[in-house]
N, CA and C atoms of all chains as a GROMACS GRO file, in nm:
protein
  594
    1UNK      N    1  20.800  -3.131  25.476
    1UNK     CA    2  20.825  -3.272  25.506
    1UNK      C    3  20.970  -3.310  25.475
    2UNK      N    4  21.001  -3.386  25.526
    2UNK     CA    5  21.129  -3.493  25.561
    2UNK      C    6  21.182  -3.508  25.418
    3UNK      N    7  21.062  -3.568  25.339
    3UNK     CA    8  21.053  -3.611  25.203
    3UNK      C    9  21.014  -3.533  25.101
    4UNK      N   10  21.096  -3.419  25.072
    4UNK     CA   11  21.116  -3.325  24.973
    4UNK      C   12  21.272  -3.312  24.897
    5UNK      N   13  21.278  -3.258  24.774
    5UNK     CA   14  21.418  -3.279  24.743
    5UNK      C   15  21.440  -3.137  24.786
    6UNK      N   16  21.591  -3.115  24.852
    6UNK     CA   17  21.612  -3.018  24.814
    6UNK      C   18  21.706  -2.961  24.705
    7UNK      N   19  21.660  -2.826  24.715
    7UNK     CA   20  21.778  -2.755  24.636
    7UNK      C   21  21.927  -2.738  24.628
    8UNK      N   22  22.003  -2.730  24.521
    8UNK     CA   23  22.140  -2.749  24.505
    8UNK      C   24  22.182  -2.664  24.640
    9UNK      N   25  22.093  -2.552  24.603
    9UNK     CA   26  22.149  -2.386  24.692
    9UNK      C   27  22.088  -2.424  24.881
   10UNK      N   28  22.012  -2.486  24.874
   10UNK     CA   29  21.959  -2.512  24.999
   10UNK      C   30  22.072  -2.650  25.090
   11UNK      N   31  22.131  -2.748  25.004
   11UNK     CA   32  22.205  -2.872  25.036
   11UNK      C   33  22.344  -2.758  25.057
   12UNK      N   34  22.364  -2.690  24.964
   12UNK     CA   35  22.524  -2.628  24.993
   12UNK      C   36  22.512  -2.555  25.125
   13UNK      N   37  22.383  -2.438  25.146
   13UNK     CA   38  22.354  -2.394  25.298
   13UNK      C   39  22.385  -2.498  25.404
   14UNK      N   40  22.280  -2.591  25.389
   14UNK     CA   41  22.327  -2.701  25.501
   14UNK      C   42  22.445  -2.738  25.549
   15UNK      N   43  22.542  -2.760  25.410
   15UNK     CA   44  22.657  -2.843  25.426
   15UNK      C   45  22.744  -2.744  25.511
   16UNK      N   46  22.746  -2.623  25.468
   16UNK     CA   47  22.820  -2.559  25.569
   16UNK      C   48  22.834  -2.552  25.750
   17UNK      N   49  22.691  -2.633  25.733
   17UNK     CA   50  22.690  -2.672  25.923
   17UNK      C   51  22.775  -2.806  25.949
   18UNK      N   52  22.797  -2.894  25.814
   18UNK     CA   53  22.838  -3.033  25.844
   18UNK      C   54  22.954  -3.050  25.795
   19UNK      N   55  23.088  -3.034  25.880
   19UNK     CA   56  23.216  -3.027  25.800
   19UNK      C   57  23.232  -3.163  25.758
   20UNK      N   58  23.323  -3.182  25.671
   20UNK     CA   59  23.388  -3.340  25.624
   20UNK      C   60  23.276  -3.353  25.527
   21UNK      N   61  23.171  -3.317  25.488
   21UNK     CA   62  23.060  -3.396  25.397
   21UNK      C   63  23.090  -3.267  25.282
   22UNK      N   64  23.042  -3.348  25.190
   22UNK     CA   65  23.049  -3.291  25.028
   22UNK      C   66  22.954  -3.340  24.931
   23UNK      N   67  22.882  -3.263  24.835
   23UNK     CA   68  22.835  -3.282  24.736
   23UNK      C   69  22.850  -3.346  24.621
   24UNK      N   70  22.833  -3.446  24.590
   24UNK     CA   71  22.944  -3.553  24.485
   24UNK      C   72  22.824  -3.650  24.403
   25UNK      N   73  22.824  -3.562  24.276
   25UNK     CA   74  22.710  -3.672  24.178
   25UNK      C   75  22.578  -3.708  24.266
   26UNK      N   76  22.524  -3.621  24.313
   26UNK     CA   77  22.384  -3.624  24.364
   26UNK      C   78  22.416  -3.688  24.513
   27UNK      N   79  22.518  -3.669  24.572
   27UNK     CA   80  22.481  -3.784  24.677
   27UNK      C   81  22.560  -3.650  24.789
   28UNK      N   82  22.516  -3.741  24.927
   28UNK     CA   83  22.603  -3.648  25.042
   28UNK      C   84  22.668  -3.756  25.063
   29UNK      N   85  22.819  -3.732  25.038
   29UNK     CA   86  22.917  -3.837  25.038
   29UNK      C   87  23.060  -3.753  25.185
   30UNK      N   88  23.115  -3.823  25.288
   30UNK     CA   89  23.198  -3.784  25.358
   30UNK      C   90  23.254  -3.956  25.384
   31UNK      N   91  23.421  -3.959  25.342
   31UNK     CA   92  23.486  -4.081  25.380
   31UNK      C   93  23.553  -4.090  25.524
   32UNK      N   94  23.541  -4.196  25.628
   32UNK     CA   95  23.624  -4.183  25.738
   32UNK      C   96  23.728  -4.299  25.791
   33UNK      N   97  23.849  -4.253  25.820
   33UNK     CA   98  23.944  -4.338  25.835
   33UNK      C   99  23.954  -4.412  25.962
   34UNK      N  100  23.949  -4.508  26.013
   34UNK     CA  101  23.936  -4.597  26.168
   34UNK      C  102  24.090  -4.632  26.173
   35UNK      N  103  24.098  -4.626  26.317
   35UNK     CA  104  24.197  -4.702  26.351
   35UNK      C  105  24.284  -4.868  26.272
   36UNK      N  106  24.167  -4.927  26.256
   36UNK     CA  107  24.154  -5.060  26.217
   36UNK      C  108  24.048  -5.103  26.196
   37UNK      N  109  23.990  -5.218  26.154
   37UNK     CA  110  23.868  -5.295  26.108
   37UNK      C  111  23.800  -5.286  26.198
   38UNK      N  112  23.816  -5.357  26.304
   38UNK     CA  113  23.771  -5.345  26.428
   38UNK      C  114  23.707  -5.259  26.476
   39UNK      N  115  23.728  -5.130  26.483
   39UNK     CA  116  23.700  -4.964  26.483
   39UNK      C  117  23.609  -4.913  26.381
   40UNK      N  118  23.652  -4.966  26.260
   40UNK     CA  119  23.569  -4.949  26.146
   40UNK      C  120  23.445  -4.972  26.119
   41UNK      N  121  23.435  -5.098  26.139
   41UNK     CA  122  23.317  -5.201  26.143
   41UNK      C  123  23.220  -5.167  26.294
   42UNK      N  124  23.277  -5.192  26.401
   42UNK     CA  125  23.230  -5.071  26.545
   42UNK      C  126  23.136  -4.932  26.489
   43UNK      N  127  23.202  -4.898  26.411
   43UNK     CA  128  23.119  -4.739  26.383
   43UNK      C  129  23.017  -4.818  26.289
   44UNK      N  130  23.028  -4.867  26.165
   44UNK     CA  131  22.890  -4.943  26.120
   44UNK      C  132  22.822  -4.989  26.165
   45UNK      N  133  22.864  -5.080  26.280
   45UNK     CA  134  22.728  -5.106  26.351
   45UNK      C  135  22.660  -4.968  26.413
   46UNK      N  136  22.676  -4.908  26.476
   46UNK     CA  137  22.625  -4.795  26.546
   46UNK      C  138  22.568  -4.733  26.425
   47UNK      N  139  22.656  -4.700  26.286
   47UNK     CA  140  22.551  -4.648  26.207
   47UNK      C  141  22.428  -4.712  26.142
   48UNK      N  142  22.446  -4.867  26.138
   48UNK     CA  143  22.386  -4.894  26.112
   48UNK      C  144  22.208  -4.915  26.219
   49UNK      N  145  22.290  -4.959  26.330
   49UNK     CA  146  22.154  -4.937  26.410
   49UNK      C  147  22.058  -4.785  26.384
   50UNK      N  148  22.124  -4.700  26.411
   50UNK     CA  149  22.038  -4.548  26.362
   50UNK      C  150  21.974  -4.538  26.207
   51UNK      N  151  22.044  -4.593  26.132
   51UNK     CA  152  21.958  -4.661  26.020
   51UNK      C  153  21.873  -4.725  25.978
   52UNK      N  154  21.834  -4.778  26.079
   52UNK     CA  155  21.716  -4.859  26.039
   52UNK      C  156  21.626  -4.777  26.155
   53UNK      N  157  21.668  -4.723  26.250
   53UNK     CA  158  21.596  -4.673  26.338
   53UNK      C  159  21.514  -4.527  26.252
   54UNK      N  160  21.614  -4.480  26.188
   54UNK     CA  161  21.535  -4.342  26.134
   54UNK      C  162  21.462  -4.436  25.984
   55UNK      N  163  21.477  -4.530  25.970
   55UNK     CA  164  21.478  -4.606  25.808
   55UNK      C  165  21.519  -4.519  25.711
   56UNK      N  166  21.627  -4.542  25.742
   56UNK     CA  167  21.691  -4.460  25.567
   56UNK      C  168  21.854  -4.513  25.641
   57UNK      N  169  21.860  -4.540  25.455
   57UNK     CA  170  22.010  -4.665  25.479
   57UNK      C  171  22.112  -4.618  25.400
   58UNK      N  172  22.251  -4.594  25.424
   58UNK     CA  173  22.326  -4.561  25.332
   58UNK      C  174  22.362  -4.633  25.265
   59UNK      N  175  22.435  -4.560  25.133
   59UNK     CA  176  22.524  -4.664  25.030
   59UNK      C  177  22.621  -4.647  25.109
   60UNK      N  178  22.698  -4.747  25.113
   60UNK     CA  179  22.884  -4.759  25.169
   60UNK      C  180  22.941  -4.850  25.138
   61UNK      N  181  23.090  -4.800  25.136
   61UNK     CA  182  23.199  -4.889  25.098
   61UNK      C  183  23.278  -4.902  25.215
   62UNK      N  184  23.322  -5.062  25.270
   62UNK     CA  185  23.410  -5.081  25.334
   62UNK      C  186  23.544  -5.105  25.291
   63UNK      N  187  23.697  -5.072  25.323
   63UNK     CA  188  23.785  -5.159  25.265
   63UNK      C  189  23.918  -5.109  25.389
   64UNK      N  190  23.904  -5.253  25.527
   64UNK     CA  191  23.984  -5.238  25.596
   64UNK      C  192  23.892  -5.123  25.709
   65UNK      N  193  23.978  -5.042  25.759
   65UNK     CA  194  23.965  -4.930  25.838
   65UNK      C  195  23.904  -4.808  25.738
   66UNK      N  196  23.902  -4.824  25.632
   66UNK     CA  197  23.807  -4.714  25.537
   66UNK      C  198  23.671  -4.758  25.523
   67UNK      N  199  23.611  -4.621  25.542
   67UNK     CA  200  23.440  -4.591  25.483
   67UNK      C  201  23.393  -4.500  25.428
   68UNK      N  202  23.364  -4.551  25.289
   68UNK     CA  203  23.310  -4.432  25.250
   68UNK      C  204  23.154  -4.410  25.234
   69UNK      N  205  23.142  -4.306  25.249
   69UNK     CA  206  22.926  -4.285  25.259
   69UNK      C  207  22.931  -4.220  25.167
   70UNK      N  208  22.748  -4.246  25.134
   70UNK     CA  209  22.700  -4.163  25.063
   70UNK      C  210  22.538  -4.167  25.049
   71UNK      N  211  22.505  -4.050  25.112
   71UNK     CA  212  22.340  -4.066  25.126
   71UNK      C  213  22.295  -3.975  25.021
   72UNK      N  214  22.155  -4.029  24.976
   72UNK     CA  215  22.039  -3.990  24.892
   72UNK      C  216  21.886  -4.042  24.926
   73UNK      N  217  21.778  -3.959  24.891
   73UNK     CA  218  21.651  -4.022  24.886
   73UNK      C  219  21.650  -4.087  24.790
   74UNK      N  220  21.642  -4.181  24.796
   74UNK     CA  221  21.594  -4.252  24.688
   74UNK      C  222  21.442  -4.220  24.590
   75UNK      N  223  21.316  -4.222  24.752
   75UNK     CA  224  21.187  -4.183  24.706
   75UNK      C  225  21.215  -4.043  24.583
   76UNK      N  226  21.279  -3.974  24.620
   76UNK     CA  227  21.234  -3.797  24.577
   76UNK      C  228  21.406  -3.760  24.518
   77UNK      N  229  21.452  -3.879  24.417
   77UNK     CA  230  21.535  -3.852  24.323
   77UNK      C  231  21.625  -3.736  24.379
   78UNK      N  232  21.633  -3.712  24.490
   78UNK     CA  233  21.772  -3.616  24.541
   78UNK      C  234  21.820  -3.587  24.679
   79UNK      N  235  21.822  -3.505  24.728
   79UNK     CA  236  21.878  -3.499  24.855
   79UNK      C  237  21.814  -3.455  24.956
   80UNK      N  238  21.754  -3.530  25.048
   80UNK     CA  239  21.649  -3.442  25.180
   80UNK      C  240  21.664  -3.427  25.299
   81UNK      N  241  21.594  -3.359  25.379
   81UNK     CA  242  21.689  -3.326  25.474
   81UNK      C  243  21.712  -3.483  25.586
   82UNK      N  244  21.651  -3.597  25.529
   82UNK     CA  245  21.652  -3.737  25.608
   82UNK      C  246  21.806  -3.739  25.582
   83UNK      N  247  21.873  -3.717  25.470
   83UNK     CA  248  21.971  -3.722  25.465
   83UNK      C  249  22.060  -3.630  25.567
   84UNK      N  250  22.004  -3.529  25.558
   84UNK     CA  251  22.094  -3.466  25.654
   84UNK      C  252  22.098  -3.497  25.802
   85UNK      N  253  21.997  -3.543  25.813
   85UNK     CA  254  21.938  -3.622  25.998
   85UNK      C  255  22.058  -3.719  26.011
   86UNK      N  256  22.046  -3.809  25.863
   86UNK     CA  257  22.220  -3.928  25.901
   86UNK      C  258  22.295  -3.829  25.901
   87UNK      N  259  22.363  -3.776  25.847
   87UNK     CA  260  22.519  -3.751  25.859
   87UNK      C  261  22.498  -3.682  25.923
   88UNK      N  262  22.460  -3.601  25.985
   88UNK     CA  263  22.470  -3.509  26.143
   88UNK      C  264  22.468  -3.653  26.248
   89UNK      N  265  22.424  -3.732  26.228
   89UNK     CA  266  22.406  -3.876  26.324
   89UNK      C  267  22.530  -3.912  26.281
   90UNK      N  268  22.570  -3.957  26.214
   90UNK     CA  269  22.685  -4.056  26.114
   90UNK      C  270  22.835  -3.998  26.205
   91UNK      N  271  22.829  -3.820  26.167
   91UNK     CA  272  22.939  -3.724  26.235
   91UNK      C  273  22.932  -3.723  26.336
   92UNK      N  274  22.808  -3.758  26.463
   92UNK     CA  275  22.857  -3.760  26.570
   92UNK      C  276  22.880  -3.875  26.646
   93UNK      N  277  22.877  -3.990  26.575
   93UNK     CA  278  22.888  -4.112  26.598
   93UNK      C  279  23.066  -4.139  26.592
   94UNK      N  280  23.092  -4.102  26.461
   94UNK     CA  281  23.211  -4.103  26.416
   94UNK      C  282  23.308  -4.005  26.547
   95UNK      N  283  23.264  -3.900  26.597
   95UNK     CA  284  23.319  -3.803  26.639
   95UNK      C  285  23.374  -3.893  26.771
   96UNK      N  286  23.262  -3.923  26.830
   96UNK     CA  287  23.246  -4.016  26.990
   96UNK      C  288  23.385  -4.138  26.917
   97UNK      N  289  23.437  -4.154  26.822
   97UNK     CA  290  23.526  -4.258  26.821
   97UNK      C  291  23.687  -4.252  26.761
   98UNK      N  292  23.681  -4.144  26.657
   98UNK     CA  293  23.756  -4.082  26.630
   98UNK      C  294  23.886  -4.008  26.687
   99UNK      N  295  23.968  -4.087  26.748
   99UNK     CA  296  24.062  -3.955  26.869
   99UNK      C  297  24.182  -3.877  26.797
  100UNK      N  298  25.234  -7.167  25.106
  100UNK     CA  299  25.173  -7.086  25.159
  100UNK      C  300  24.978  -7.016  25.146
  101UNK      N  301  24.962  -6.987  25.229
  101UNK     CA  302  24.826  -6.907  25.184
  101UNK      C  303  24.854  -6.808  25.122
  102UNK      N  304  24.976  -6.703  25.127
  102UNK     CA  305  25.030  -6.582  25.100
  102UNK      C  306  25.046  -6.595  24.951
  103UNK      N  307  25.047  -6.705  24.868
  103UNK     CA  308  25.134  -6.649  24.747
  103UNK      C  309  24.989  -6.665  24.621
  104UNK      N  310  25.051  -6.542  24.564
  104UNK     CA  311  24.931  -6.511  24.459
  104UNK      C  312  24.886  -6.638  24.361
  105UNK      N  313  24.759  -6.695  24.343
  105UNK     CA  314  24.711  -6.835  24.260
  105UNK      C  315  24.705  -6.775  24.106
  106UNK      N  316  24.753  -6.860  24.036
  106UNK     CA  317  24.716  -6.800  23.919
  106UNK      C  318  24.600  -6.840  23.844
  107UNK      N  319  24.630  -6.765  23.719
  107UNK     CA  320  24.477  -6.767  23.680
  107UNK      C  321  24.371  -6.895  23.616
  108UNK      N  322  24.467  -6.995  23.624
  108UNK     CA  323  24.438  -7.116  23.572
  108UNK      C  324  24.378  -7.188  23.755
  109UNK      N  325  24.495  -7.164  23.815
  109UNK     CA  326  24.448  -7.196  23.949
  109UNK      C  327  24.309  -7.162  24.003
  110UNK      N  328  24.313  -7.040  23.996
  110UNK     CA  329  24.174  -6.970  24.063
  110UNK      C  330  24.034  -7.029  23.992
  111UNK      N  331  24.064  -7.035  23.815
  111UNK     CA  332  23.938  -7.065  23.756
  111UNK      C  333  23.930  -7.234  23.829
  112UNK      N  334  23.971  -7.281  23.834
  112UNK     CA  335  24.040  -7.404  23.868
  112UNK      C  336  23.913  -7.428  24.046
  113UNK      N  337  23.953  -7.294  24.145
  113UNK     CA  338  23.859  -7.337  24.260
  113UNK      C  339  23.790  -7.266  24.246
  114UNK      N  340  23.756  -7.179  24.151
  114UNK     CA  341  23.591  -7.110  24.138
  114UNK      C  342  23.520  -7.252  24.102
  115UNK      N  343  23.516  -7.335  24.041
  115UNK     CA  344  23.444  -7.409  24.038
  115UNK      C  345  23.373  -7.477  24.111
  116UNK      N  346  23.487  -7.504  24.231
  116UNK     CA  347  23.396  -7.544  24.361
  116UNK      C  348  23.332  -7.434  24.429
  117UNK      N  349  23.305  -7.334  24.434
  117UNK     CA  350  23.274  -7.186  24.497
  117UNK      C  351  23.137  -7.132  24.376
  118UNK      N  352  23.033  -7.214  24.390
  118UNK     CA  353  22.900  -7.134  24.263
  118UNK      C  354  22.877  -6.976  24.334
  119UNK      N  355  22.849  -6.910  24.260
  119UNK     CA  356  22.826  -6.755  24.253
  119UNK      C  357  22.944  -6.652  24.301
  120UNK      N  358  23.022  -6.728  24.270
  120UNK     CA  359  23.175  -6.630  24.256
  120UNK      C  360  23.238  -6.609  24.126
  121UNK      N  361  23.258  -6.481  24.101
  121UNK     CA  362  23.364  -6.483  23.967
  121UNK      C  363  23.485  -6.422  23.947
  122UNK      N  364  23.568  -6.436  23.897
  122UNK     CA  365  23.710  -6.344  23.904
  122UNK      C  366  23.682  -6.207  23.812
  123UNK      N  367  23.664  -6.112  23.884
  123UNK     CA  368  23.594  -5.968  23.770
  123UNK      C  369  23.744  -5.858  23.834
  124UNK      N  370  23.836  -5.778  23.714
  124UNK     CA  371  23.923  -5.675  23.753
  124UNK      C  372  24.031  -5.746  23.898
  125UNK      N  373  24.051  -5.853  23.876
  125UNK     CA  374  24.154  -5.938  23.996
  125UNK      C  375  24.054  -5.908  24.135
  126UNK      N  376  23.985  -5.946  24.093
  126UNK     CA  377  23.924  -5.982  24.281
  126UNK      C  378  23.837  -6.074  24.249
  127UNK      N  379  23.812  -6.157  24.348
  127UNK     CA  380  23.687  -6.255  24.393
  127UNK      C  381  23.619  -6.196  24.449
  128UNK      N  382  23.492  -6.165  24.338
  128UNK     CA  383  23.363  -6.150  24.381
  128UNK      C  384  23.266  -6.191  24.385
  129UNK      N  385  23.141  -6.163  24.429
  129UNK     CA  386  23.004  -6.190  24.449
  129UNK      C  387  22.925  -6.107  24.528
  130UNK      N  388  22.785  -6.126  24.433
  130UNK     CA  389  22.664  -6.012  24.540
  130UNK      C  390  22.601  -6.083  24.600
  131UNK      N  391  22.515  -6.024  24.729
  131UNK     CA  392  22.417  -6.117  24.798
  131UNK      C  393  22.294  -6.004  24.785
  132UNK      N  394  22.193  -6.077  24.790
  132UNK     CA  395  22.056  -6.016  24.802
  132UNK      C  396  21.965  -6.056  24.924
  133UNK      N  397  21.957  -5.972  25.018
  133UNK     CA  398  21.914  -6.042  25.161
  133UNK      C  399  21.730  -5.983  25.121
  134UNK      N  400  21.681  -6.022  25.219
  134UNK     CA  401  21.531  -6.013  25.300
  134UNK      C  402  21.489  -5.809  25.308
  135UNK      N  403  21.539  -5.790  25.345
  135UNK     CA  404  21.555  -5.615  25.396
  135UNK      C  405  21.737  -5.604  25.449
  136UNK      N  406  21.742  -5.501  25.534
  136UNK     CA  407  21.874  -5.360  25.573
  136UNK      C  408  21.904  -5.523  25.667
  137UNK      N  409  21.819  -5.526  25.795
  137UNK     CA  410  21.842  -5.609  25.909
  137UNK      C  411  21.900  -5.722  25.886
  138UNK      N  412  21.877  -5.747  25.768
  138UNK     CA  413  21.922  -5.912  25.760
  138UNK      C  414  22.064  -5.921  25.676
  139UNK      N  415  22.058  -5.822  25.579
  139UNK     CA  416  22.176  -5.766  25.535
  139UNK      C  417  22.287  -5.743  25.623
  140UNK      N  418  22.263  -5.672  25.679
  140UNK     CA  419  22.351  -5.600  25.835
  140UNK      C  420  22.407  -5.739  25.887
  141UNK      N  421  22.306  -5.794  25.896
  141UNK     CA  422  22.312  -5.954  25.991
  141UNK      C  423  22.419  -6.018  25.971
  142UNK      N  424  22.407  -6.018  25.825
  142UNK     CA  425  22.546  -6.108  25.729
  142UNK      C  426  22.662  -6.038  25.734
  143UNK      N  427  22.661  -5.884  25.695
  143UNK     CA  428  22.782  -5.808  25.736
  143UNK      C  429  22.863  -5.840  25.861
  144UNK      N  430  22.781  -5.828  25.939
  144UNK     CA  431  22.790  -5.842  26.112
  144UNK      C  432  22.889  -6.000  26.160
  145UNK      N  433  22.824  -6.089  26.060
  145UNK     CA  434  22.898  -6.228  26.100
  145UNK      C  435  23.054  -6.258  25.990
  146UNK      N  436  23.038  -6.182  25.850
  146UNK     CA  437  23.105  -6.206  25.772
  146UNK      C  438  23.242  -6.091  25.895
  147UNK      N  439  23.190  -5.998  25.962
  147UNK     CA  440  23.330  -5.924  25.995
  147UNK      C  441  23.390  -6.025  26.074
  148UNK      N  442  23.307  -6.050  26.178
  148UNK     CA  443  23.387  -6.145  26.257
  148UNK      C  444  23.463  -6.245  26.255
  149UNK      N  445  23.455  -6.336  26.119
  149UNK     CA  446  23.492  -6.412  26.075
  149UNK      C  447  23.632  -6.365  26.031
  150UNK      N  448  23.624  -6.234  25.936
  150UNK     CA  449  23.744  -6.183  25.851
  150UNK      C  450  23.810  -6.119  25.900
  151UNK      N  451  23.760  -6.089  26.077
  151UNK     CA  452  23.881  -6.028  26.177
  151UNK      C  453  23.948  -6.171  26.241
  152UNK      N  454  23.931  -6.257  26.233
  152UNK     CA  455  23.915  -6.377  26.274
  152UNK      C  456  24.074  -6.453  26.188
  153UNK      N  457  24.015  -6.446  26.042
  153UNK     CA  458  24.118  -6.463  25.944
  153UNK      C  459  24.226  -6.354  25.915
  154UNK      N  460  24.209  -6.234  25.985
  154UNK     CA  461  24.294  -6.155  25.992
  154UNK      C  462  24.286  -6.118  25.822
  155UNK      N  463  24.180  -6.113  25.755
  155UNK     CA  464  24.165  -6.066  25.620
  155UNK      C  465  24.049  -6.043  25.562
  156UNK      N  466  24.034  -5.896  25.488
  156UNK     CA  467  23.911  -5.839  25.486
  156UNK      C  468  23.874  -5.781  25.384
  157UNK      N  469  23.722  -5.788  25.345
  157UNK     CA  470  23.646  -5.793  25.225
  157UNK      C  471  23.657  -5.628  25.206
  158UNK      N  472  23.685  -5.632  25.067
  158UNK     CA  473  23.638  -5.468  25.000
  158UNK      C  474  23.493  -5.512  24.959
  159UNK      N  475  23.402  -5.430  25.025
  159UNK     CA  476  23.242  -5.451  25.005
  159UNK      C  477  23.178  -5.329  25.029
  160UNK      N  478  23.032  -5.304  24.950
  160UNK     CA  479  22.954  -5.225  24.974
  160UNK      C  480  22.780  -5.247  24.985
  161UNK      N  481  22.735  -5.192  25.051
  161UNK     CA  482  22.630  -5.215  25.084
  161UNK      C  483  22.539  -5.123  25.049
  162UNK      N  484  22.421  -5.150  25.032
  162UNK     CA  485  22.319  -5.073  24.975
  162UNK      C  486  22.168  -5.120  25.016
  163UNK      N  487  22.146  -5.098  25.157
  163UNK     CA  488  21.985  -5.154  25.154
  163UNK      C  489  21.992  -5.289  25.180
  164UNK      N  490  21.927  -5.376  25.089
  164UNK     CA  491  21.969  -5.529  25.149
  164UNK      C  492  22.010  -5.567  25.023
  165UNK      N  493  22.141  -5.523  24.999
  165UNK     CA  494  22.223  -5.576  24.881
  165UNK      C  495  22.375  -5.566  24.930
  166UNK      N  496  22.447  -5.665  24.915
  166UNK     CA  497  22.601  -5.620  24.922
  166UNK      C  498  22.688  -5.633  24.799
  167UNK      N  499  22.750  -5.606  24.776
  167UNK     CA  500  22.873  -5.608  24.667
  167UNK      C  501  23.006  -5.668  24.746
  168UNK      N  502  23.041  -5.812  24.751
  168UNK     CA  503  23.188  -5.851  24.808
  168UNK      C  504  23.316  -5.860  24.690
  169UNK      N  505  23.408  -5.805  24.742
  169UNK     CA  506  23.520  -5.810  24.630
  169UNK      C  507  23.670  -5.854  24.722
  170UNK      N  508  23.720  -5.964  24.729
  170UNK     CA  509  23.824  -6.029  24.746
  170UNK      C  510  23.936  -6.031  24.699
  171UNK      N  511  24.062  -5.995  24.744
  171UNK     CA  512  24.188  -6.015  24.674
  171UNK      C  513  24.279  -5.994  24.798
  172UNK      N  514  24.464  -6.028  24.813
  172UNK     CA  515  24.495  -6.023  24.882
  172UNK      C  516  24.637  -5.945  24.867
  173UNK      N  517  24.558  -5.812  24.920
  173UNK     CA  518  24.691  -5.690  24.884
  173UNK      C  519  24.846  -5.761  24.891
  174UNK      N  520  24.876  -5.786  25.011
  174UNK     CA  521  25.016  -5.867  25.028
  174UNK      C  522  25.110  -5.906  24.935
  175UNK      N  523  25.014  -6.008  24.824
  175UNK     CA  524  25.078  -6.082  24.686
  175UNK      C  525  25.015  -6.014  24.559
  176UNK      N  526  24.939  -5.885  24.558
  176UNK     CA  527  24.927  -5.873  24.424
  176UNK      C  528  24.873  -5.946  24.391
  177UNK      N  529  24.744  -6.017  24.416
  177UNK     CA  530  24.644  -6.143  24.390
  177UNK      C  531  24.583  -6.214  24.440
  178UNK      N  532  24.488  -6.309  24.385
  178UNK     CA  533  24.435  -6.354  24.483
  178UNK      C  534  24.496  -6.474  24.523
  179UNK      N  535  24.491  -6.509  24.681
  179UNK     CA  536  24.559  -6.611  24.764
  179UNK      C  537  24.471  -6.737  24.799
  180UNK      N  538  24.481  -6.812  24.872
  180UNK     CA  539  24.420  -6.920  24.896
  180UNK      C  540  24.350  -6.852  24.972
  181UNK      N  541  24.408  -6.760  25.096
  181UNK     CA  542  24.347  -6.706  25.199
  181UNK      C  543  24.212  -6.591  25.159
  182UNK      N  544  24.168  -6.586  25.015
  182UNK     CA  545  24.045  -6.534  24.972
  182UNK      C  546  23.952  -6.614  24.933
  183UNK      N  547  23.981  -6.754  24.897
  183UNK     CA  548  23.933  -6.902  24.866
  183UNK      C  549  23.859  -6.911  25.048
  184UNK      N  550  23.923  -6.887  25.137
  184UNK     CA  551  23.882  -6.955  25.270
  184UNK      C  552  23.771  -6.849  25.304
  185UNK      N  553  23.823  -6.732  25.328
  185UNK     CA  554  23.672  -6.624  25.328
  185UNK      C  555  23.584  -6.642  25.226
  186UNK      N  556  23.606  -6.635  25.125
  186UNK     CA  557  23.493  -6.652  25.010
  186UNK      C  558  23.424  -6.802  25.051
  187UNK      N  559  23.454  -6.908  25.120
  187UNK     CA  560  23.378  -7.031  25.124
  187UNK      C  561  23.284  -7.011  25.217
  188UNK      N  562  23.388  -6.897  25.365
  188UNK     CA  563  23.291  -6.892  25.519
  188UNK      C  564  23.172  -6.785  25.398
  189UNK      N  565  23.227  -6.735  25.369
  189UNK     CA  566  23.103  -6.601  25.364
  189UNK      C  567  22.971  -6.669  25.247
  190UNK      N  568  23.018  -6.761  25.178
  190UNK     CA  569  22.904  -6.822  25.127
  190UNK      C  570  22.812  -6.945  25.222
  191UNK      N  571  22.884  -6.983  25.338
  191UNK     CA  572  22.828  -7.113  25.457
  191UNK      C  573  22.768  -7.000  25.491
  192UNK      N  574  22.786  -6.851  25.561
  192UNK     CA  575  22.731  -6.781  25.625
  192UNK      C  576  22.580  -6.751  25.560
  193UNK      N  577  22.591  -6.704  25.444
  193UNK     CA  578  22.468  -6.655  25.378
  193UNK      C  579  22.369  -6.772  25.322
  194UNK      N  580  22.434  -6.891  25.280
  194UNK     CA  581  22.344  -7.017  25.283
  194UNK      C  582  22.253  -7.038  25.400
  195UNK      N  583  22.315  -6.990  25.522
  195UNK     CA  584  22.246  -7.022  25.652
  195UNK      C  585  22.126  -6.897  25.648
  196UNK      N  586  22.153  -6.790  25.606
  196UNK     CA  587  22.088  -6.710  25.580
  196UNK      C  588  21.974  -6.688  25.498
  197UNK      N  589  21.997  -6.694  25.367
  197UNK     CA  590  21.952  -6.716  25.226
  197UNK      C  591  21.865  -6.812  25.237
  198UNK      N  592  21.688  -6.805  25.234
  198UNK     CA  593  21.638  -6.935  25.178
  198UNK      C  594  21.504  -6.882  25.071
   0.00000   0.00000   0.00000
């Protein structure tokens, strides 16, 4: 299931499919730089729609054209692969805007 | 000007008219606690437009249906009037919101 934690050794496997993302104090954290606010805020919405669509919501920080993420299960105290469903979503969202 | 940094007598001065704002580490802040993600988002969604609008923009983070807003105005090294004017829309916004 969706909703299992995984392993340190199993999240580092993964990560190697998902460049830009990193392991940071329990969380899958990757920051991305926008053009401008405008651009910035553009990619939140889009992430955010897929967020509520898969229901699972990130922590983030806005400031300007910066974002930083950082996903966790909350339910199962660590990292699952729901998490990995966003940021493979998150990265190709970002990718489609990114030039 | 809007541009020039208020001091700290000033600021305590219009926090007063502004309830659930406080001056914490030089920024004007405040949290909101929405309904769920959607309604959260909702407020994000109107607070950008506004602060692309004012051409000035919130360091904030989001979490679920919680935000964290933090205000200050890089330019002057402080906070400006022009964080007084977002901090008022973004509390009309979430009043409309908030019941």
């Amino acid at each position: 299931m969706a909703r299992a934690a995984l392993s340190t050794e199993e999240i580092r496997d993964k990560l190697r499919a998902l460049p830009g993302w990193e392991l940071r104090e329990g969380y899958l954290c990757r920051s991305f730089e926008f053009r401008d606010f405008v651009e910035a805020f553009g990619f939140m919405s889009q992430v955010a729609l897929w967020a509520e669509k898969l229901n699972h919501h990130p922590d983030w920080r806005n400031v300007y054209r910066r974002i930083d993420v950082a996903l966790s299960t909350h339910d199962v105290g660590g990292i699952s692969d729901l998490d990995f469903t966003l940021a493979r979503k998150i990265s190709d969202l970002a990718a489609s805007l990114i030039r």
